[in-house]
C-alpha positions as CSV (number, residue, x, y, z in Angstrom):
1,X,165.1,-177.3,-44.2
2,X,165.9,-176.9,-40.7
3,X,162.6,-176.6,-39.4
4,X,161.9,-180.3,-41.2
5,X,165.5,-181.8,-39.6
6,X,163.8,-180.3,-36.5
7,X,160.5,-182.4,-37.4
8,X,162.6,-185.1,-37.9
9,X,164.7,-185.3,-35.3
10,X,161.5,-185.0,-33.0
11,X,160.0,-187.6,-34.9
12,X,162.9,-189.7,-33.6
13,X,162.7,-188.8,-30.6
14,X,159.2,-190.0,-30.1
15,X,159.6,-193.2,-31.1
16,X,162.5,-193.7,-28.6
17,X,160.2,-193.0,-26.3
18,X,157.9,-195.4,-27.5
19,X,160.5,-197.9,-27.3
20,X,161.3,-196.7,-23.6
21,X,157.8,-196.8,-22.5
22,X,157.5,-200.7,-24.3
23,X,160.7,-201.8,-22.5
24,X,159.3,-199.9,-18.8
25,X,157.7,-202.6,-16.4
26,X,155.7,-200.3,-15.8
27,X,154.0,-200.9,-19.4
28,X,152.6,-204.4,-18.0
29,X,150.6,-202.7,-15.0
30,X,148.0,-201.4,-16.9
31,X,145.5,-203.9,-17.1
32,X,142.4,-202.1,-17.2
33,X,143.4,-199.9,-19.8
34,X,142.3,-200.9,-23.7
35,X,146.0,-200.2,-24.7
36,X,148.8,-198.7,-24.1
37,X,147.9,-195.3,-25.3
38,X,151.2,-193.8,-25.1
39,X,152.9,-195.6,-26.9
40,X,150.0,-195.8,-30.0
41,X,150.0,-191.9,-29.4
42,X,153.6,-191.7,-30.1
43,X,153.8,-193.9,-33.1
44,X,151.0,-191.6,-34.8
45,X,152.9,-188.7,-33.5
46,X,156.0,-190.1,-35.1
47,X,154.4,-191.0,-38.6
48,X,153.1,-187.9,-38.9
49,X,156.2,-185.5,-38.2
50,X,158.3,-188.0,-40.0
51,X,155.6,-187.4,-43.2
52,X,155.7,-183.3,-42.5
53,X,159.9,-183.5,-42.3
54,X,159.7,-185.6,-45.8
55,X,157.0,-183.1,-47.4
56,X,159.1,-180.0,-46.1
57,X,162.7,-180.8,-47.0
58,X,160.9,-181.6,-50.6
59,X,159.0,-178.3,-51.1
60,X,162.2,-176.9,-49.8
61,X,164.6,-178.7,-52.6
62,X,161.4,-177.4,-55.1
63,X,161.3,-173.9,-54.0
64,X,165.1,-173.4,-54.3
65,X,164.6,-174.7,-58.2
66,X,161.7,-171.9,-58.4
67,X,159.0,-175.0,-58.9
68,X,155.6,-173.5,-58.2
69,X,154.1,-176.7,-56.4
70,X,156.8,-176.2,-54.0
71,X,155.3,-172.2,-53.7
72,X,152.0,-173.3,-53.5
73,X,153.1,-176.0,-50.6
74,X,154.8,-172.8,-48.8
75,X,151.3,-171.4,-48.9
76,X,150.1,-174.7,-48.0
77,X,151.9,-174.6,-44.7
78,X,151.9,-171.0,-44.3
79,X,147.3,-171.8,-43.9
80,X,148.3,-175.1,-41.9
81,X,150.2,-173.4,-39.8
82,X,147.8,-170.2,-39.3
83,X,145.5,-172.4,-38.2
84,X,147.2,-174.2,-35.4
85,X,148.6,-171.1,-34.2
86,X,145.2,-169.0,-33.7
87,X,144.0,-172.0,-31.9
88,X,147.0,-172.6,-29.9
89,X,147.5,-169.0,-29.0
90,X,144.2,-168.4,-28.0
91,X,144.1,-172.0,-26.0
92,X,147.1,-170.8,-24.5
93,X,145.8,-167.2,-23.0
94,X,142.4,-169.1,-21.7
95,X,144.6,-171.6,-20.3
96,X,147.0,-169.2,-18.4
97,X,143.8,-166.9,-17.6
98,X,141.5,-169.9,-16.3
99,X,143.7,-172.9,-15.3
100,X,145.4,-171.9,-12.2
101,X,142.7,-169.8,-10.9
102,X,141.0,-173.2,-11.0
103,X,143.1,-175.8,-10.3
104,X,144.3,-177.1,-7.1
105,X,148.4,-176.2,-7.7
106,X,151.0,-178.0,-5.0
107,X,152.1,-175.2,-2.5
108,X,155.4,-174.8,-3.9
109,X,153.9,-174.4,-7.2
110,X,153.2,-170.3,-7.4
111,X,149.9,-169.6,-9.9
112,X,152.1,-166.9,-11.5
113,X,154.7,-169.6,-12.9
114,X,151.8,-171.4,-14.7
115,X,149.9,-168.2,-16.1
116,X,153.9,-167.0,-17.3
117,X,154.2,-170.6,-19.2
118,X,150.9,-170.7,-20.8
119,X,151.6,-166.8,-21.8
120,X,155.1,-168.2,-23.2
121,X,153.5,-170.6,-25.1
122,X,150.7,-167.6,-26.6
123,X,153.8,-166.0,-27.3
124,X,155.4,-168.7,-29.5
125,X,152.2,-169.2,-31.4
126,X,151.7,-165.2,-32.1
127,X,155.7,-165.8,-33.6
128,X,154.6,-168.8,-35.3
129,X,151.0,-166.8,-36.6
130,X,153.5,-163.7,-37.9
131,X,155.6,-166.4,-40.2
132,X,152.3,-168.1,-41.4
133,X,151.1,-164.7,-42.7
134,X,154.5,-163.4,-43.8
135,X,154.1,-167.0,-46.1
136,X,151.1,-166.1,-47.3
137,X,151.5,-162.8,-48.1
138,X,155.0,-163.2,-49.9
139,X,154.4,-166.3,-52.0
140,X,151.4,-164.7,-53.1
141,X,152.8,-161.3,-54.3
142,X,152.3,-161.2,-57.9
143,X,156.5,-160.5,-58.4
144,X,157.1,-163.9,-57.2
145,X,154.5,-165.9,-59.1
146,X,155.7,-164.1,-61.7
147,X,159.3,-165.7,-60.7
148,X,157.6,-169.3,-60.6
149,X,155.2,-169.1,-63.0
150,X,156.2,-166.7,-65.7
151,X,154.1,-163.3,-66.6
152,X,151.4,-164.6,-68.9
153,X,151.0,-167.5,-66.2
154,X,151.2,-165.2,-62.9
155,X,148.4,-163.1,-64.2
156,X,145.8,-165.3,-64.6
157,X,143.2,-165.6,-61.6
158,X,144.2,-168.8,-59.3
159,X,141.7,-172.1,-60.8
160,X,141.5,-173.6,-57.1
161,X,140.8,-171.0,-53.9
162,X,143.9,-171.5,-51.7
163,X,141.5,-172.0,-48.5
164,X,139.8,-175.4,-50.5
165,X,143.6,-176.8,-50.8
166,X,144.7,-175.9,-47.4
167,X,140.9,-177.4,-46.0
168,X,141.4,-180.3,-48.7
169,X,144.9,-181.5,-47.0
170,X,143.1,-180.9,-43.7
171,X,141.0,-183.5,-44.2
172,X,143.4,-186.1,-46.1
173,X,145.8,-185.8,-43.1
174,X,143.0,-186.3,-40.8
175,X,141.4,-188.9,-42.6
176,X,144.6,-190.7,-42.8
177,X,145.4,-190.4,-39.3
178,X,141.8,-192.0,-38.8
179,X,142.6,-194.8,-40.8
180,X,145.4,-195.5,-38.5
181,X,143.4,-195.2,-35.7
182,X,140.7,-197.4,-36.7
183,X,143.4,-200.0,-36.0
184,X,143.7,-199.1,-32.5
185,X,140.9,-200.3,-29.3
186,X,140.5,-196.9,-28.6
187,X,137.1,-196.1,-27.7
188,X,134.9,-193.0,-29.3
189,X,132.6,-190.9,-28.4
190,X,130.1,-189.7,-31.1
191,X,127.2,-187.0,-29.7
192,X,127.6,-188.3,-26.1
193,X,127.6,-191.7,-26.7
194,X,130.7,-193.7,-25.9
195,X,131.5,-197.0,-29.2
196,X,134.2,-199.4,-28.1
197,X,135.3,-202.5,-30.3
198,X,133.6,-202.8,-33.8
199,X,131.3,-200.1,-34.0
200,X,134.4,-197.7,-32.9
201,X,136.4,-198.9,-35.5
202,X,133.8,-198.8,-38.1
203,X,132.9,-195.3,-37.0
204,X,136.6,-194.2,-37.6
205,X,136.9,-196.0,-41.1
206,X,133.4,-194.2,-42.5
207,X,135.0,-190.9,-41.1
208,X,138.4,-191.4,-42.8
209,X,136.5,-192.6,-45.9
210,X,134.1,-189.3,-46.2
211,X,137.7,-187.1,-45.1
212,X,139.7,-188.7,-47.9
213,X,137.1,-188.7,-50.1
214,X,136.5,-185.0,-49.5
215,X,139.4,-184.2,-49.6
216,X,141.0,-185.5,-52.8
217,X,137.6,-184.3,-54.4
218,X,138.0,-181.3,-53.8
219,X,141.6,-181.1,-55.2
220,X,140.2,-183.1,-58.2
221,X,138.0,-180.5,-58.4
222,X,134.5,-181.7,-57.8
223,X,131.8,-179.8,-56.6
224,X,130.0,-183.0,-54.7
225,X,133.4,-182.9,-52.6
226,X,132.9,-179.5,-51.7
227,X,129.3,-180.2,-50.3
228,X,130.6,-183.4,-48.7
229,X,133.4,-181.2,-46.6
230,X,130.8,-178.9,-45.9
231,X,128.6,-182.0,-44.1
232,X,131.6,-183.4,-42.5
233,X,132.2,-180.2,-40.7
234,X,128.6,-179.4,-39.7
235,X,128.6,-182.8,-37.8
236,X,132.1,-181.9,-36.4
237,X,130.1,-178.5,-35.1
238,X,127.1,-180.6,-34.0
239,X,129.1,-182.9,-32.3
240,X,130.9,-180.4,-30.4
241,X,127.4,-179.1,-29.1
242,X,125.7,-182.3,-28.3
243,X,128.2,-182.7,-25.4
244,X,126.5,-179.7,-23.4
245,X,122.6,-181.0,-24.6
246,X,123.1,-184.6,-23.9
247,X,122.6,-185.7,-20.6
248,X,125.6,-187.4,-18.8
249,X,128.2,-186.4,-22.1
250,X,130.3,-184.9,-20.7
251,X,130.8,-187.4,-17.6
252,X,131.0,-190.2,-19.9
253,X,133.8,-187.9,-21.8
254,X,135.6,-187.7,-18.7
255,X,135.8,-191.1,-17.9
256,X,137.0,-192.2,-21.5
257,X,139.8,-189.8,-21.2
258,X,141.2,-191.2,-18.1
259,X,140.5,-194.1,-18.8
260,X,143.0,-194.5,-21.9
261,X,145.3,-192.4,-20.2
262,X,145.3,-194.3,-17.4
263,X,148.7,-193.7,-15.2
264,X,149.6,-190.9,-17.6
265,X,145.9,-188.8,-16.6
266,X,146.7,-185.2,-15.2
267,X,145.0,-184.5,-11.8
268,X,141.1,-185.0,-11.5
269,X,140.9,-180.8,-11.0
270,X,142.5,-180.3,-14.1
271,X,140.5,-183.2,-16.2
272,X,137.3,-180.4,-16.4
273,X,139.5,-177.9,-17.8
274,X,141.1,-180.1,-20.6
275,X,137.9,-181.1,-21.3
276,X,136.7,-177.6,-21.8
277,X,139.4,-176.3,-23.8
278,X,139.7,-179.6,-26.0
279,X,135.7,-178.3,-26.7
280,X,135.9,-175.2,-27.2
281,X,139.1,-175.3,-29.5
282,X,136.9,-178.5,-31.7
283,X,134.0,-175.7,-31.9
284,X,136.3,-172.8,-32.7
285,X,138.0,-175.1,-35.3
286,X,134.9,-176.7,-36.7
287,X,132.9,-173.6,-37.1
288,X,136.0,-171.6,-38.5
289,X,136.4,-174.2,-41.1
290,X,132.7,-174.6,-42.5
291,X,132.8,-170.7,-42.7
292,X,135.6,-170.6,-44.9
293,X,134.3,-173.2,-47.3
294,X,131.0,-171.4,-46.9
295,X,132.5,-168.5,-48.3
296,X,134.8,-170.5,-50.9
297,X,132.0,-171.8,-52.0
298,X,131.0,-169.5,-55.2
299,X,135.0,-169.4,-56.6
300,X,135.7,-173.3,-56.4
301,X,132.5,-174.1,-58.3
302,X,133.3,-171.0,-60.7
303,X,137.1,-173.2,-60.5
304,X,135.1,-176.4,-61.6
305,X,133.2,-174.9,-64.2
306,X,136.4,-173.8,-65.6
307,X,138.4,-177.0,-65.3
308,X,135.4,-178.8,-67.2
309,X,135.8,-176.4,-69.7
């Protein structure tokens, strides 16, 4: 409950700066720029932690009434949050490791003081990995299914593998977000090439279509949404790699990113390294995922076959 007044109150707090940023004259001197990306960045960010604060006071409210949907959200969050913190941990150590050995730092700015945040932040997200597996490992003890779901319930096998749910909410959330997005005159880059206008929006509303559609499939369970998630990740994977085969990708990714971020753009020596890590933590991700519904593959369709029966 706290950690969801803390989503919401964040969640406020972003859309006053939205707000801010709206009122600032300085929103008016950005011409060039497609939008103003803060702001639509903020609005998303808002939505979304305003949605996660609703979903976790709820499962709270349910898991003090010993509901099992609110356990099996707790496990929900407890893979959610896994995820994000492996990535953001390990972002964080090649960030500490490689950034300042790179970048051109101000001379009052020592290297040490950037390589000690960075290793904060690693830090945060090995705390934030420990309560993700403590999650997982508790509400899956068969004492406290037992608690939510009675004995003769608690000891049958699980009809839906917990990594299909956590991969099916994945993709819902990220398909909504793209749905949001397709709204926006953000351009997109898809295997190297950059889509601005119509054909980025489009793009954006057949990706949120084949993520929702996935997604809820595969918590209908549905075998064809299985092999659709499977596809939408592979292309996620390929994606990734086509910006190191395709000549002039990553240039062009370069120039899109400043581009919409316009004032707000870091330093050109640090653009190559965003641009790195933002790669190598969509490969890590992409790859990570497809192998887990690789594996999860045999137990959902077993889970299917059973449902149909």
């Amino acid at each position: 409950m706290l950690g969801s007044i803390g989503t919401f109150l964040f969640a406020g707090l972003m859309g006053l700066n939205a707000l801010v940023i709206t009122a600032s004259p300085a929103a008016a001197s950005l011409p060039n720029q497609p939008a103003p990306p803060p702001i639509v960045l903020l609005a998303i960010i808002a939505a979304a932690y305003t949605g996660f604060g609703v979903w976790g006071i709820a499962s709270a409210v349910g898991l003090l009434r010993l509901k099992n949907w609110a356990r099996q959200c707790f496990m929900i969050f407890g893979g959610l949050l896994a995820f994000v913190s492996v990535f953001m941990t390990a972002g964080s150590i090649v960030a500490g490791v490689v950034g300042p050995a790179t970048a051109q730092l101000p001379s009052n700015v020592p290297r040490g003081l950037i390589t000690g945040v960075f290793l904060a932040v690693a830090l945060v997200g090995l705390i934030c990995l420990g309560i993700a597996i403590w999650w997982l490992v508790y509400f899956n003890r068969p004492a406290v299914k037992a608690a939510f779901m009675g004995e003769a319930v608690a000891s049958e096998p699980p009809q839906l593998p917990l990594t299909v749910t956590i991969v099916a909410w994945l993709l819902i959330t990220g398909g909504v977000i793209g749905a949001v997005e397709m709204f926006t005159p953000y351009p997109l880059l898809v295997f190297g090439i950059v889509l601005r206008g119509m054909p980025a929006s489009l793009a954006l509303a057949l990706f949120a279509a084949v993520g929702l559609t996935a997604g809820i499939g595969m918590l209908q369970k549905r075998v064809d949404a299985h092999s659709l998630a499977i596809g939408y990740f592979g292309f996620g994977v390929l994606n990734v790699l086509s910006y190191f085969v395709v000549p002039g990708a990553l240039t062009r990714m370069e120039e899109v990113y400043r581009e919409t971020q316009g004032s707000q753009a870091p330093p050109a020596t640090f653009t190559n390294s965003i641009m790195m890590f933002a790669l190598f933590v969509g490969f890590l991700g992409c790859s990570a995922i497809l192998l887990l519904l690789l594996k999860s593959r045999r137990p959902f369709v077993d889970a299917c076959q059973a449902h149909v029966e």
